[in-house]
RODO-2510 file (C-alpha; in nm, 4 decimals, decimal comma):
residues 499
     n   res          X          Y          Z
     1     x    -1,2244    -4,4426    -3,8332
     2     x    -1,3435    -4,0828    -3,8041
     3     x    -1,0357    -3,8861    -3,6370
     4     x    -1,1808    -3,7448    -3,3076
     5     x    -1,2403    -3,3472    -3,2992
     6     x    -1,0541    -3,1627    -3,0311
     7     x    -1,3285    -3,0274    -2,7813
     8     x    -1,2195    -2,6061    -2,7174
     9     x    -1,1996    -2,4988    -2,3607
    10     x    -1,1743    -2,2151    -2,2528
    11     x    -0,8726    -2,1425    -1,9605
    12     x    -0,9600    -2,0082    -1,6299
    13     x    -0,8322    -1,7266    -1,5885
    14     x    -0,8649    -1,3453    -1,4780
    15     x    -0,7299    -1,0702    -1,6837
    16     x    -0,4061    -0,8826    -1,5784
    17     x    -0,4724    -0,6069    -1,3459
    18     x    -0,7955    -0,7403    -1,2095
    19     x    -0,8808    -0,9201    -0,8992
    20     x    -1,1788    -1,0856    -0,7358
    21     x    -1,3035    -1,0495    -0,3697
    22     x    -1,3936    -1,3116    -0,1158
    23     x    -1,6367    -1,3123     0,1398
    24     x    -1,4252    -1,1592     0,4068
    25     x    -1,2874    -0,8629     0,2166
    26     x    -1,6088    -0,7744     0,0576
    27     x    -1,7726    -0,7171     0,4257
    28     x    -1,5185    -0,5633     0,5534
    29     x    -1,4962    -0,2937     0,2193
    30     x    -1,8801    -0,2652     0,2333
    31     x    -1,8773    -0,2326     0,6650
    32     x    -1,5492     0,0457     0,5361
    33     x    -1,7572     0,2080     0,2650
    34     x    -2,1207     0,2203     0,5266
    35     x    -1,9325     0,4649     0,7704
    36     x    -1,7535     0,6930     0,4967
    37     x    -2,0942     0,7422     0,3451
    38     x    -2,2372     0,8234     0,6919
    39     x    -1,9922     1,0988     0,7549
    40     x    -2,0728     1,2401     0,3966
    41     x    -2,4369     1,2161     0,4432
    42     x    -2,3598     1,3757     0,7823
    43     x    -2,2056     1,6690     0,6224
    44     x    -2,5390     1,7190     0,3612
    45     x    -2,4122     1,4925     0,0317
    46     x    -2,6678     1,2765    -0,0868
    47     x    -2,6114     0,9616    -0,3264
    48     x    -2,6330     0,9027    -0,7166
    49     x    -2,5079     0,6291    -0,9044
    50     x    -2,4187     0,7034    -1,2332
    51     x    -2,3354     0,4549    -1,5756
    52     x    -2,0372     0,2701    -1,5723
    53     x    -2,0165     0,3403    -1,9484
    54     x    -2,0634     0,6472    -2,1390
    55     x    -1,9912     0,8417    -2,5004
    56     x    -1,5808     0,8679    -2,4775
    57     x    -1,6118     1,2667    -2,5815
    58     x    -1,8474     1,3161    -2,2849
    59     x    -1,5606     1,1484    -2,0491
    60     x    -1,2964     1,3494    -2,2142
    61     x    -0,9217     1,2860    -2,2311
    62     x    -0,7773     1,3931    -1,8972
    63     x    -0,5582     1,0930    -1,7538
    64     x    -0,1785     1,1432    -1,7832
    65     x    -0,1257     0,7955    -1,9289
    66     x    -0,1368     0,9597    -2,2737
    67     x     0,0905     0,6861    -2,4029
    68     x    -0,1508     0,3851    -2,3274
    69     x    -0,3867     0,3042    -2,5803
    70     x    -0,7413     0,5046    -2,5839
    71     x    -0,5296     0,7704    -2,3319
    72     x    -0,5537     0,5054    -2,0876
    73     x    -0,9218     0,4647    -2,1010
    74     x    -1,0993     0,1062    -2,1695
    75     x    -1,3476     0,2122    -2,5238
    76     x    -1,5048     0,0130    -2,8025
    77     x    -1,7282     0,0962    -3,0818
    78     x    -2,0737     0,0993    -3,0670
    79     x    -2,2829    -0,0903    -3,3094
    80     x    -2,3651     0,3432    -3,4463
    81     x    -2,0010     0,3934    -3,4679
    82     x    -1,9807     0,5586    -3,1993
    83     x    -1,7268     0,5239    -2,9193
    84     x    -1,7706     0,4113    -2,5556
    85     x    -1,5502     0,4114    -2,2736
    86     x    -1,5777     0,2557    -1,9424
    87     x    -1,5487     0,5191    -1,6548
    88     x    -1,1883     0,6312    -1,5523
    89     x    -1,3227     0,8145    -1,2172
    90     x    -1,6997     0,9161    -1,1050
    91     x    -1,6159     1,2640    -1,1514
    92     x    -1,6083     1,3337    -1,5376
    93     x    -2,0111     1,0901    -1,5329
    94     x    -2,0880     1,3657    -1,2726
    95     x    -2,0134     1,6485    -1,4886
    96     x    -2,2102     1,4665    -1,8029
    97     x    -2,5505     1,3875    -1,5501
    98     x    -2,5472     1,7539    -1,4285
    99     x    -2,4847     1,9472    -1,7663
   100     x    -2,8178     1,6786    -1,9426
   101     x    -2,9968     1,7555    -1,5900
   102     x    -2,9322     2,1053    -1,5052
   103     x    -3,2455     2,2678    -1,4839
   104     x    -3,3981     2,0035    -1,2458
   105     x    -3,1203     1,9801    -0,9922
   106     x    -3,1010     2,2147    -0,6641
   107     x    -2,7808     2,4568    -0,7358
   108     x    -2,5128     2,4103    -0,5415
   109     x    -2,5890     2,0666    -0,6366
   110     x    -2,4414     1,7793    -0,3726
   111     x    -2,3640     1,4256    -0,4420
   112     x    -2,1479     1,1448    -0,3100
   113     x    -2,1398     0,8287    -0,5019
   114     x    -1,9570     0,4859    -0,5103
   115     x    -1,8539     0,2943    -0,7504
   116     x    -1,5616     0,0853    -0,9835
   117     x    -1,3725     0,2798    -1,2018
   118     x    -1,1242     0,1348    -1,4935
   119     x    -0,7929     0,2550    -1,6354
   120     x    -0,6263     0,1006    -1,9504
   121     x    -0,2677     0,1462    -1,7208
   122     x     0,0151    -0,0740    -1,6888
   123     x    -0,0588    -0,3181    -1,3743
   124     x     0,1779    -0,3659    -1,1121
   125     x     0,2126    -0,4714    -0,7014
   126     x    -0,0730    -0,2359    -0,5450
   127     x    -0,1887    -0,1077    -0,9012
   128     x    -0,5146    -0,2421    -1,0187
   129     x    -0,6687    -0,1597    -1,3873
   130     x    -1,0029    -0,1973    -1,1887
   131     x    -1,0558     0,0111    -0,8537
   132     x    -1,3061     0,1410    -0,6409
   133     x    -1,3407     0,5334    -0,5629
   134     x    -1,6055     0,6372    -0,3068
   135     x    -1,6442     1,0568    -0,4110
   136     x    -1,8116     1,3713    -0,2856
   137     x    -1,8890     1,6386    -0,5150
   138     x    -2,0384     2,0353    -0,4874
   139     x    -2,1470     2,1190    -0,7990
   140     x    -2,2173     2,4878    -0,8696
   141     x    -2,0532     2,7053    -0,6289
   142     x    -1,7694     2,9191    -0,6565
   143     x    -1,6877     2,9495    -0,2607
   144     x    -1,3611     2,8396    -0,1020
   145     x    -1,5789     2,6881     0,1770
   146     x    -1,6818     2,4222    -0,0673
   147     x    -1,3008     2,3043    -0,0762
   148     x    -1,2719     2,3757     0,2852
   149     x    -1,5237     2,1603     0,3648
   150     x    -1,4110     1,8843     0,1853
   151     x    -1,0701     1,8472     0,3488
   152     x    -1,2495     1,8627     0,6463
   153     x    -1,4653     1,6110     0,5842
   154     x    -1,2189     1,3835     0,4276
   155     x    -1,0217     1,4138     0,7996
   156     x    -1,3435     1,3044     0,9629
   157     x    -1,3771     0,9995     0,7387
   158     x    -1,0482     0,8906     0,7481
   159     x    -1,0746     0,9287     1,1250
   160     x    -1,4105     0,7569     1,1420
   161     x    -1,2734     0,4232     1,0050
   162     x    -0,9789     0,4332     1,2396
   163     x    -0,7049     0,5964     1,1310
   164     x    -0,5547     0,7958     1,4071
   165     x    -0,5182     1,1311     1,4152
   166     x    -0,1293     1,2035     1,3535
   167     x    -0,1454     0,9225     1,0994
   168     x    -0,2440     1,1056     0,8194
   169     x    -0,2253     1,4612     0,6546
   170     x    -0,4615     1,6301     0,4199
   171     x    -0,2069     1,8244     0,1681
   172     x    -0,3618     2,1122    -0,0181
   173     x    -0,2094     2,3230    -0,3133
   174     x    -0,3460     2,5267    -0,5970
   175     x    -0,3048     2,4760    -0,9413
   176     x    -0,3135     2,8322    -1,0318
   177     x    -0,0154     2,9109    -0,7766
   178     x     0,1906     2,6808    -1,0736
   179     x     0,0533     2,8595    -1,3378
   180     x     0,1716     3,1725    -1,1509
   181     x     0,4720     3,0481    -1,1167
   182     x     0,5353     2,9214    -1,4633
   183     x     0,4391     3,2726    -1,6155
   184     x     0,6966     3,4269    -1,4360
   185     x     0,9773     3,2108    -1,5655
   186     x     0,8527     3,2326    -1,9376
   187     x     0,6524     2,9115    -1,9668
   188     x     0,3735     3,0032    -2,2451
   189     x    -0,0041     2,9794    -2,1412
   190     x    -0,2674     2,8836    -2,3032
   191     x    -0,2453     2,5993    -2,5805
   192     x     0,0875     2,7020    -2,6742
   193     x     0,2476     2,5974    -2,3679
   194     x    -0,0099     2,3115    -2,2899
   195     x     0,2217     2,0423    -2,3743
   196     x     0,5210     2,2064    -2,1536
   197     x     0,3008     2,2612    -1,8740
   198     x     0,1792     1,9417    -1,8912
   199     x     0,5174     1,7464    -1,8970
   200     x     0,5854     2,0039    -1,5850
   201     x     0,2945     1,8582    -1,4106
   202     x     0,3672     1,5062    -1,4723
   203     x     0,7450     1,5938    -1,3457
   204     x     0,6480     1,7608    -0,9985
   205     x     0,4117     1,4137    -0,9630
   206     x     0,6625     1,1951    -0,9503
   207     x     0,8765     1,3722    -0,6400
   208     x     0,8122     1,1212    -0,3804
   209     x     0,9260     0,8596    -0,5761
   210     x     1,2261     1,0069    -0,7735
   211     x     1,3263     1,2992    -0,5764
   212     x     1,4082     1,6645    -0,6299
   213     x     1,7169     1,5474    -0,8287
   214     x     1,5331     1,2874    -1,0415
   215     x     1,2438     1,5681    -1,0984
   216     x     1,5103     1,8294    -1,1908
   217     x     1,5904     1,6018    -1,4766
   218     x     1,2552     1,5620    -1,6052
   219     x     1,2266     1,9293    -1,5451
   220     x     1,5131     2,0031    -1,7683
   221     x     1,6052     1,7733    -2,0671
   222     x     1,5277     1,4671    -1,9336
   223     x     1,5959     1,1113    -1,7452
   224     x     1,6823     0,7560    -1,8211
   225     x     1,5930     0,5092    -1,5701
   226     x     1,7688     0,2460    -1,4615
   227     x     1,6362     0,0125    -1,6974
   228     x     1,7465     0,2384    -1,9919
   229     x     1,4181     0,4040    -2,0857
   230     x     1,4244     0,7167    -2,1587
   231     x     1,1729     1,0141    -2,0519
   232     x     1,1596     1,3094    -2,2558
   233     x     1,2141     1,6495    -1,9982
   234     x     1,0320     2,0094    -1,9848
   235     x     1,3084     2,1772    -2,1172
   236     x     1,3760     2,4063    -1,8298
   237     x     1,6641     2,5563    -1,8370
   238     x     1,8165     2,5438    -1,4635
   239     x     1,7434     2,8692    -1,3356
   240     x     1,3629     2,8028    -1,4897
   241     x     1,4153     2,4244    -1,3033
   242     x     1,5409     2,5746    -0,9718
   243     x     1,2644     2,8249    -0,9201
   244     x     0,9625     2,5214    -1,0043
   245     x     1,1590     2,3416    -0,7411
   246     x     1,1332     2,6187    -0,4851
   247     x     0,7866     2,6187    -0,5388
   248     x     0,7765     2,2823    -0,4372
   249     x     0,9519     2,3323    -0,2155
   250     x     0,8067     2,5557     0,0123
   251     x     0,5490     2,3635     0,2444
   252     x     0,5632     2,3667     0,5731
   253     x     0,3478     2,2857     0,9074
   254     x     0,2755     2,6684     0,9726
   255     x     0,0038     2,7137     0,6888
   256     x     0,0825     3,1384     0,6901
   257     x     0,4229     3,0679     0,6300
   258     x     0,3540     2,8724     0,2931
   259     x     0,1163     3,1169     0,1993
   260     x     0,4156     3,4251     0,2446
   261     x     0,6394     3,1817     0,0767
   262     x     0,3789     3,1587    -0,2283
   263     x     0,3436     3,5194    -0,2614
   264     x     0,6690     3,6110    -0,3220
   265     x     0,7141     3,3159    -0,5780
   266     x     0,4746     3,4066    -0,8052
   267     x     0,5562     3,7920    -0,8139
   268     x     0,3141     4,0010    -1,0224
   269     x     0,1859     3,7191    -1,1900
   270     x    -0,2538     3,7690    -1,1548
   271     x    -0,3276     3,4019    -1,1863
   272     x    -0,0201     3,3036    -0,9530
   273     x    -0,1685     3,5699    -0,6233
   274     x    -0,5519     3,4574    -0,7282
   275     x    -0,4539     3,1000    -0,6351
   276     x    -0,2462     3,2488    -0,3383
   277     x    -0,5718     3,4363    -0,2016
   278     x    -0,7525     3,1442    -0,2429
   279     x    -0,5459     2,9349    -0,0371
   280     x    -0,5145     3,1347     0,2256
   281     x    -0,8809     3,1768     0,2240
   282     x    -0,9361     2,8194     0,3172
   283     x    -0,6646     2,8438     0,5599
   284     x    -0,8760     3,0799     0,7290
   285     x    -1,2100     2,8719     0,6881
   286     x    -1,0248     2,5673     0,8316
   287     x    -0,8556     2,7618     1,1214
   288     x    -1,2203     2,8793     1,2192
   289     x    -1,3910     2,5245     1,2780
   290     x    -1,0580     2,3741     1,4146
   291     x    -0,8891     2,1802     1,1538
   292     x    -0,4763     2,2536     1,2007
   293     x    -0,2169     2,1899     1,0078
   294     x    -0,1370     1,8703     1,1781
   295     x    -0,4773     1,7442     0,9918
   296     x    -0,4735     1,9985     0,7074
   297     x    -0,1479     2,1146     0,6141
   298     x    -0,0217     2,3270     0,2747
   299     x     0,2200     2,2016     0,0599
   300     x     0,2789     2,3072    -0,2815
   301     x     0,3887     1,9922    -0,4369
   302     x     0,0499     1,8605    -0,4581
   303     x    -0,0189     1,9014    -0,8149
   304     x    -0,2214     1,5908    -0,8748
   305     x    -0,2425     1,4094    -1,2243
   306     x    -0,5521     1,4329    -1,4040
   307     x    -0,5640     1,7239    -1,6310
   308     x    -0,9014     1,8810    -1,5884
   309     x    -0,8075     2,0938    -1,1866
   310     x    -0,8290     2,5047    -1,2287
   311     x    -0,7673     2,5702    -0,8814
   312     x    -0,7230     2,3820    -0,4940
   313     x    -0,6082     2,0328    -0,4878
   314     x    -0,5948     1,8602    -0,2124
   315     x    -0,4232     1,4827    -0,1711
   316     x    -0,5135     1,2619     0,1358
   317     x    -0,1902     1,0617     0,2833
   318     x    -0,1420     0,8028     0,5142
   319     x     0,1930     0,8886     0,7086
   320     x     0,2533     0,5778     0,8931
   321     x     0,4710     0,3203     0,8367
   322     x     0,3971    -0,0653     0,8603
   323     x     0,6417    -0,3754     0,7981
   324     x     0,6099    -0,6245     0,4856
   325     x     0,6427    -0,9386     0,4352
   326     x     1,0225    -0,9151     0,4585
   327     x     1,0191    -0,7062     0,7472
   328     x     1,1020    -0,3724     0,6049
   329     x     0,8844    -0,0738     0,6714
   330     x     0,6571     0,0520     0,3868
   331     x     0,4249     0,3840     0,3747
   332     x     0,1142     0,3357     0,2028
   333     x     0,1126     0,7298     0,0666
   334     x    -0,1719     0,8334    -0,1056
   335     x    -0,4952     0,7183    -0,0309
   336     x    -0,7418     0,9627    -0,2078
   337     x    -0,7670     1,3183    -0,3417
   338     x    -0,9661     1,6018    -0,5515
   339     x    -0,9537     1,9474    -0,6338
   340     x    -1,1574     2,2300    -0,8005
   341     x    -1,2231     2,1793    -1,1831
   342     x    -1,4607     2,4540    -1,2761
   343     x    -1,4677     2,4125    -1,6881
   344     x    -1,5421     2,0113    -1,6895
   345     x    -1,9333     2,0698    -1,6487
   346     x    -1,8739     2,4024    -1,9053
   347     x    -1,7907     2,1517    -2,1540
   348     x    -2,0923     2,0605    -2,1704
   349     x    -2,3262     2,3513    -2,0872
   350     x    -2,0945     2,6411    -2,2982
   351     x    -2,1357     2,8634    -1,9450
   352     x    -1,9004     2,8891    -1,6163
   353     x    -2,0131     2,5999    -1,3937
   354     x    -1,8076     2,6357    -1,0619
   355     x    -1,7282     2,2401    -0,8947
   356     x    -1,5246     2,0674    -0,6639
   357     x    -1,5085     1,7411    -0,5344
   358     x    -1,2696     1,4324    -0,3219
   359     x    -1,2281     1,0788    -0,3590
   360     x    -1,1136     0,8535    -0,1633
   361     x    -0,9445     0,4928    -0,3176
   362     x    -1,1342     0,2920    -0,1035
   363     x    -0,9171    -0,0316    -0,2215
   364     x    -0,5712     0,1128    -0,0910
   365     x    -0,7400     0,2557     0,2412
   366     x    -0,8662    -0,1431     0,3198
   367     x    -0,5448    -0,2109     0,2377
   368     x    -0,4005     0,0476     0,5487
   369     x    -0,6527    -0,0227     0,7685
   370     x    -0,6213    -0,4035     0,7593
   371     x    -0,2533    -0,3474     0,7643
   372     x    -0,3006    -0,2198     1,1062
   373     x    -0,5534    -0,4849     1,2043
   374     x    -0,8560    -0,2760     1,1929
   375     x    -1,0216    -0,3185     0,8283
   376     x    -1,1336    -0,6951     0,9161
   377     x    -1,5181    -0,5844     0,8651
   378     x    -1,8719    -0,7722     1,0541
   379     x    -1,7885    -1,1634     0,9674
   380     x    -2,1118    -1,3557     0,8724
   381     x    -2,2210    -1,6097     1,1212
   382     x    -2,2399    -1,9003     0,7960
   383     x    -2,5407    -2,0722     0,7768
   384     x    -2,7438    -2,3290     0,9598
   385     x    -2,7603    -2,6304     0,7046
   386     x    -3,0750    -2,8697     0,6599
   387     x    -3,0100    -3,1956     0,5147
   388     x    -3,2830    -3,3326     0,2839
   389     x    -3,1913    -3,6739     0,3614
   390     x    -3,5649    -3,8326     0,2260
   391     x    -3,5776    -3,6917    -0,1778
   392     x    -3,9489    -3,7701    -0,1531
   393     x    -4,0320    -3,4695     0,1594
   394     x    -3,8188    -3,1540    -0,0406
   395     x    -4,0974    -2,9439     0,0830
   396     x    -4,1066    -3,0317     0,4470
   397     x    -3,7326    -2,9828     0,4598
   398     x    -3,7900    -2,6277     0,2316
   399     x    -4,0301    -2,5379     0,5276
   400     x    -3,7870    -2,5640     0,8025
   401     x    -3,5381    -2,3379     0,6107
   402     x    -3,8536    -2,1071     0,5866
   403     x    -3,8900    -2,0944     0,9645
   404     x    -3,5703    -2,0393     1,0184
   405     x    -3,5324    -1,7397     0,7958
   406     x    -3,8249    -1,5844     0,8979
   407     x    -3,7116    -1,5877     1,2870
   408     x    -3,3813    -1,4071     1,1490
   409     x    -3,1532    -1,7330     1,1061
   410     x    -2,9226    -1,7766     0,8190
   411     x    -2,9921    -2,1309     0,6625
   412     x    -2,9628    -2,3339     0,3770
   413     x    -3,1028    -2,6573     0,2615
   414     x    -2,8134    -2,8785     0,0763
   415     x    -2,9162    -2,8474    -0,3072
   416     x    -2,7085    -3,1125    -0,4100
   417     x    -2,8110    -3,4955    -0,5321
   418     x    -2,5557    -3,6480    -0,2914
   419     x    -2,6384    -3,8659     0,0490
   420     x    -2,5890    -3,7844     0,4322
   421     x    -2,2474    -3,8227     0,4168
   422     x    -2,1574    -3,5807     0,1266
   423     x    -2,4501    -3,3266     0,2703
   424     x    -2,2163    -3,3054     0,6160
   425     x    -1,9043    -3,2950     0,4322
   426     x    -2,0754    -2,9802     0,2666
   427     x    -2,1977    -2,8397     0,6046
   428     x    -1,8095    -2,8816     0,7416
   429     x    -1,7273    -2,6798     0,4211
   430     x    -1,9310    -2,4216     0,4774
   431     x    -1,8691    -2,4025     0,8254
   432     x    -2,2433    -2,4561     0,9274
   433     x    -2,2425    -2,3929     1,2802
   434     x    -2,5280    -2,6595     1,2860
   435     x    -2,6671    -2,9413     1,0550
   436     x    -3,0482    -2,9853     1,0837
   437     x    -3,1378    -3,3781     1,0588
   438     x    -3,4975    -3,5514     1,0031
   439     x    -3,4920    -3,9196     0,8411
   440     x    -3,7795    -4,1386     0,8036
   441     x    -3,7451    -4,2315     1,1990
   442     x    -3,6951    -3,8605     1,3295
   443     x    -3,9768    -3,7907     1,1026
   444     x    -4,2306    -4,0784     1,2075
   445     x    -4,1552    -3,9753     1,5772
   446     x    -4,1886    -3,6098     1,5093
   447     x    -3,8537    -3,5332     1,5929
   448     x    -3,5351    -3,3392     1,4686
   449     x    -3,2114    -3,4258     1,5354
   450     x    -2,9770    -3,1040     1,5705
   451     x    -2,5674    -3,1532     1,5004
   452     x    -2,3518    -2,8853     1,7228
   453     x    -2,0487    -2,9318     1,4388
   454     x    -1,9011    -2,6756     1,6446
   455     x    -1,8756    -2,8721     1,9167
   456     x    -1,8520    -3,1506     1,7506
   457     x    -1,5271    -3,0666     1,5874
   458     x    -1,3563    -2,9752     1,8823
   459     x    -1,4662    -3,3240     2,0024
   460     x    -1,3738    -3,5056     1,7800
   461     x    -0,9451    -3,3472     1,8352
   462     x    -1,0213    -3,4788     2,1912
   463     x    -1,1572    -3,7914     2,1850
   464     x    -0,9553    -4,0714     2,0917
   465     x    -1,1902    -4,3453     2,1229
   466     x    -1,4660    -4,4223     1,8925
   467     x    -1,6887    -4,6125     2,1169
   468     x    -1,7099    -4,3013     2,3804
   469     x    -1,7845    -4,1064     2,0493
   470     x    -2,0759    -4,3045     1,9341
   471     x    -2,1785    -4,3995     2,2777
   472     x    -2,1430    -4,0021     2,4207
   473     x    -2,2757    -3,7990     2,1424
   474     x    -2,2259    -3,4901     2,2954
   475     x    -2,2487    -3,2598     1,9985
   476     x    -2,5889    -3,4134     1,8902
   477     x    -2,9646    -3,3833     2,0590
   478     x    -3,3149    -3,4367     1,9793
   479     x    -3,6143    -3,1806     1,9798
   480     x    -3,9929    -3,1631     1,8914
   481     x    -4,0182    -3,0977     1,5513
   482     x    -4,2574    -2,7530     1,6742
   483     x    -3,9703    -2,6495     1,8638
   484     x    -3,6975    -2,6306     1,5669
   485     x    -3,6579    -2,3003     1,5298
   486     x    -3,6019    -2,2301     1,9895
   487     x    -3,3764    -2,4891     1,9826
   488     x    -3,1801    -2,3863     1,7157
   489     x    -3,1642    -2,0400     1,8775
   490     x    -3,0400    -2,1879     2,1851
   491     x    -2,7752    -2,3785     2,0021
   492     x    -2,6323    -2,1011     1,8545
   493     x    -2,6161    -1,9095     2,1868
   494     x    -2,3698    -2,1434     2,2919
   495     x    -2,0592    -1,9626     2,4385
   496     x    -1,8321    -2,1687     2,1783
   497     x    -2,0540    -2,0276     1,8728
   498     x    -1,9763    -1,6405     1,8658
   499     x    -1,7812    -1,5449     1,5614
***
């Protein structure tokens, strides 16, 4: 006897670092996402999707995961050898579709855009390798007013979704303030210093998390965690250490103050008092139109991670606390951010192209607002079902779904092979408000029977006896068959049927 081959199956399963969305959270992201893009359309931005894929030199390496594969970007070879990468943010497919459409587009050139984004970085509690970014973007112009404008309008958004004001802070900083500052303790520019800079950057990034002591180490020589791993420091001596920390140091609520602070940090150094002007040009732009620092504050330890800012950052943070699942109080931080990165569209085009843009993780800002009970989102009334209880009359029972779409009900006819009793066991499922009923003797009197299994649920807890059930029928009337589509309107208008 022939031994019996061993069918393959596949396991179910999703990949590490990925999720997937019900029903519930997908109208509430997409009711989230619907007033965001309102108050960016409000302030002039109009959309553009961009490819989820494109050429991996066009996307550039500018994530600080440089020790993941690909630099922490998701690529593959193309069937010309050439190498593709799935998106790490909507900002570097920006720079790509304005540098091939230049010529065409209106300059400053405005665009807000929402989409998935993926990261080839090490998942953990809170950190997907698939996320959602919702940006805003002015290409083309030089003008602190663009940056200005974009805190501002990430305030109104975050406020226009419900977050309170007082429970959050827009932090801005500017990345040639560091640059100042690292000139006047000896740190080489240009590409000689790149990699120290860099490791600098990464260092000041990590303050909430490890402190001014743990950054000092990574500052200097460097720091082994607690499991044993060892990171690799700036090399700063202490002096060089202490003075990167003052920097860091130095925000404060009374933006004029930082700005003072600033100057005399970065001394003589041109770069260093450029990015000081420009800060305390947006100060000025933002104290004009009424945004404080209780909404927009200064705070020089802001540095943000990817590699491709020249000049303002700005980081959005939620600064309330809630309670987990163990009853101790969590912040959720960062919820979005951007900055000024005037060479990324130069890469392309060989010529300064001024930008600036914001995003917002929309993912970790559901997360807040549901948190707080208010990112549960419109839930969809589910859908009146019709049972096709005779196999021979699939088009009479198509038509009645047909009327009731068409008068703006939500309905279904069952699609499976089953009988009556698996078709209402599906409508229970579904939570089908109501079950629309016409067998050969509804149908030969021209009638319709319509099941409340609203009502009929709550019934059924109440009543014990199944005579008075079958006898009562409460939950359950007849109509006209020309009248299906009124009387299902007045069944749903039923007090006991609002969502």
């Amino acid at each position: 006897m022939a031994k019996k081959t061993k069918q393959f199956r596949p396991k179910a399963r999703l990949p590490k670092g990925l999720r997937d969305l019900r029903a519930e959270d997908v109208a509430a992201r997409r009711e989230m996402l619907a007033t965001i893009m309102a108050v960016y359309e409000s302030y002039g931005f109009d959309p553009l999707e961009t490819s989820a894929l494109e050429y991996a030199d066009a996307l550039g390496k500018f994530l600080p995961d440089a020790d993941r594969p690909n630099e922490g970007v998701f690529s593959f070879q193309d069937d010309d050898d050439q190498w593709l990468s799935l998106r790490y943010d909507l900002t570097a497919p920006l720079a790509r579709m304005v540098a091939e459409n230049y010529e065409a587009l209106p300059k400053p050139y405005r665009r807000y855009q929402t989409g998935q984004v993926w990261r080839n970085e090490k998942p953990g509690p809170g950190r997907f390798r698939e996320f959602t970014q919702c940006d805003a973007d002015t290409v083309g112009s030089p003008e602190m007013a663009a940056d200005a404008e974009l805190c501002a309008m990430v305030s109104d958004a975050l406020e226009a979704v419900g977050i309170a004001r007082g429970d959050y802070v827009v932090r801005v900083n500017n990345r040639k303030i560091l640059d100042g500052v690292l000139e006047t303790i000896g740190v080489a520019a240009g590409d000689d210093g790149a990699t120290q800079r860099l490791t600098v950057l990464r260092a000041i990034d990590k303050l909430d998390r490890l402190g001014p002591d743990g950054v000092k180490l990574l500052l200097g020589a460097g720091r082994k965690d607690e499991s044993g791993d060892y990171t690799k420091g700036a090399g700063l001596s202490d002096d060089q250490a202490d003075t990167v920390l003052a920097f860091v140091g130095a925000g404060s609520d009374n933006r004029g103050k930082v700005v003072s602070t600033l100057r005399e940090l970065v001394g003589g150094s041109e770069v260093g008092l450029a990015g000081v002007a420009e800060l305390e040009e947006i100060g000025t732009l933002l104290d004009a139109i009424g945004y404080g620092a209780d909404r927009i504050a200064f705070d020089p330890a802001v540095v943000r991670g990817l590699g491709y800012y020249t000049g303002p950052v700005f980081e959005a943070e939620l600064t309330f606390e809630v309670l987990d699942d163990n009853d101790q109080p969590i912040r959720f931080g960062s919820i979005g951010g951007g900055g000024r990165y005037d060479d990324l569209v130069s890469r392309f085009k060989g010529t300064p192209i001024p930008a600036t843009g914001v995003s917002i993780g929309v993912d970790r800002l559901l997360s807040a607002l549901q948190a707080i009970g208010r990112g549960k989102g419109r839930v969809l009334m589910p859908p009146v079902v019709v049972l096709p209880l005779d196999k021979e009359r699939k088009a009479d029972y198509q038509r009645m779904v047909w009327q009731l779409r068409a008068a703006g009900i939500r309905a279904e006819m069952y699609l499976g092979g089953a009988g009556m009793k698996s078709q209402l066991k599906y409508a229970d499922r579904r939570g089908a408000p109501i079950a629309v009923i016409q067998g050969s003797d509804e149908f030969e009197k021209g009638e319709i029977t319509l099941k409340d299994l609203v009502l009929g649920s709550k019934l059924s807890e109440e009543i014990e006896d199944n005579t008075t059930w079958r006898e009562d029928q409460p939950a359950q009337l007849s109509v006209p068959d020309g009248n299906l589509v009124q009387a299902v309107k007045d069944m749903l208008a039923r007090p006991h049927m609002k969502v």
